[in-house]
N, C-alpha and C positions, 0 to 999 in steps of 0.2 A: 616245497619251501620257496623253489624259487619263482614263482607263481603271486604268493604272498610278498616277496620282495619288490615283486612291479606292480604291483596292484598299490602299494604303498607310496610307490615313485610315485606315480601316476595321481594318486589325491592328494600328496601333498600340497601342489600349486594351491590344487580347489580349496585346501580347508585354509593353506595361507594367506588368501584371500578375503575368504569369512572372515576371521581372523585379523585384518586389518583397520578394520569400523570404516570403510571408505563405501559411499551409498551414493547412487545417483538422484535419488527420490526425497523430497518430504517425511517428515513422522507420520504422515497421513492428516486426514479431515477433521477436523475439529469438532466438525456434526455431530450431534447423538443420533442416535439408531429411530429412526422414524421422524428426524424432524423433517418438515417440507420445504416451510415460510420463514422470512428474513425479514424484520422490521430496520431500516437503519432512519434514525431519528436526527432531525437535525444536529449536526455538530454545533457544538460551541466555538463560541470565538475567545481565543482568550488573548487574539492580535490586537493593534488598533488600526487595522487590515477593513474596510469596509466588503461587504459581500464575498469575504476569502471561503468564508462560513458556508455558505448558498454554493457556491462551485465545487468544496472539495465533497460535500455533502450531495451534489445533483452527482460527479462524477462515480464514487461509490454505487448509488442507487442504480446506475447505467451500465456499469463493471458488472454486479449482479445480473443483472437485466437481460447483458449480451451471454452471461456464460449457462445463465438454464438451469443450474442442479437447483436453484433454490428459487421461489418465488418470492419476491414482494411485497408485502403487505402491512396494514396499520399496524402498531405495536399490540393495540388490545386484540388481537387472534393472530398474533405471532407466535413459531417456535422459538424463534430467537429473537435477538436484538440486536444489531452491531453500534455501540456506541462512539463517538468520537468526542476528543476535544484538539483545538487547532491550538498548540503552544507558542509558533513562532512562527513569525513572517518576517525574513529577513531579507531586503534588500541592500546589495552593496555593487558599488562602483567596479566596473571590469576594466572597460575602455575608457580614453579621455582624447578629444582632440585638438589640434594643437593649437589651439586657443584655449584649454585647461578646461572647454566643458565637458561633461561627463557623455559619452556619444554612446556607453553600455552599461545597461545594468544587470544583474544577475537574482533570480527571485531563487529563495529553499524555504521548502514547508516542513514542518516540525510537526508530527503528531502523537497524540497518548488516545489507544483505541483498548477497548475492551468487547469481550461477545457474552451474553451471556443467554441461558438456558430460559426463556422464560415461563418452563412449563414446572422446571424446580427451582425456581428463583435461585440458579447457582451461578457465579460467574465460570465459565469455564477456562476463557482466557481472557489475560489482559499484558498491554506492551507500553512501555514509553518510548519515546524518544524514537519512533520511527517519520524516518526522514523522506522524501522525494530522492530519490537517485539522477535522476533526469535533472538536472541543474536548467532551471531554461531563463536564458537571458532575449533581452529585448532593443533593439535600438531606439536611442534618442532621437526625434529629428528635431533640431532646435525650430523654434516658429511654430511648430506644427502640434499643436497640445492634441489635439483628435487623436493624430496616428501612433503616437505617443501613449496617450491613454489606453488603446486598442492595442497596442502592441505588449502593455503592461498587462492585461485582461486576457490574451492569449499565453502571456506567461504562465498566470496562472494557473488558467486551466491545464496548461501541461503540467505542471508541477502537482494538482489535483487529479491529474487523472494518473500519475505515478503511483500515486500516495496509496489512489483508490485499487490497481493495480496488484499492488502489496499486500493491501489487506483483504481482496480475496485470496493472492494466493496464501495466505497467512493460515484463513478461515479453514478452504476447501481443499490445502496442499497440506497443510502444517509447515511451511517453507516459511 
């Protein structure tokens, strides 16, 4: 009996813990069982963002590209498809100097992605409203439209390669 007493001690903790729903990990992969290839097709723009489209779409394909379980390829001999569309491109004023010009701005991208199967035309997932977590702001230099431009151009691509980021680990985590 008293054998069965601490044996009982003893898993308590373990099964209070199961017990918890507390997970270090993702749901898992999104993947079906044999897919190889990944088509991601240009995103849409739905900004009035010029080339936001082209950046968060190249950064995705590169995300892919470095992590390896999936290969790349055209949509027509694709497993899948990852689809995007770009909802928002929002810049607003951070900093201002003290002559009230704007000396910071702050870029966030807004995205609606979905994946789908394309060997049983199913979607298997889809998400709104996923955002850049990486807020990347840019300085102003007044006078200086180039460094200006180029520093706005580097915003985005951070805020695109978050995005892109995300929706691997989305695809290949379930995160």
């Amino acid at each position: 009996m008293r054998n069965k007493t601490l044996i009982i001690v003893l898993l308590m903790p373990i099964l209070g813990l199961h017990a918890c729903g507390y997970h270090l990990s993702g749901k898992g992969s999104l993947v079906p069982e044999g897919a190889k290839t990944i088509a991601v097709p240009a995103f849409i723009n739905n900004t009035n963002e010029p080339y936001v489209d082209l950046e968060v779409t190249k950064a995705v394909v590169d995300e892919f590209i470095a992590d390896g379980r999936l290969r790349i390829v055209d949509v027509e001999v694709a497993d899948l498809a990852l689809r995007g569309r770009i909802m928002k491109y929002e810049v607003t004023a951070l900093s201002y100097t003290a002559d009230s010009f704007v000396q910071q701005y702050k870029v966030r991208l807004v995205v609606n992605a979905s994946l789908e199967d394309l060997r049983s035309k199913k979607t298997i997932w889809q998400e709104a409203g996923i955002e850049a977590v990486f807020i990347s702001d840019y300085k102003v230099t007044i006078g200086d439209i180039t460094s200006t431009k180029s520093a706005k151009d580097t915003a985005i691509k951070k805020a695109g390669q978050d995005i892109a980021w995300t929706l691997r680990s989305r695809v290949l985590e379930g995160f």
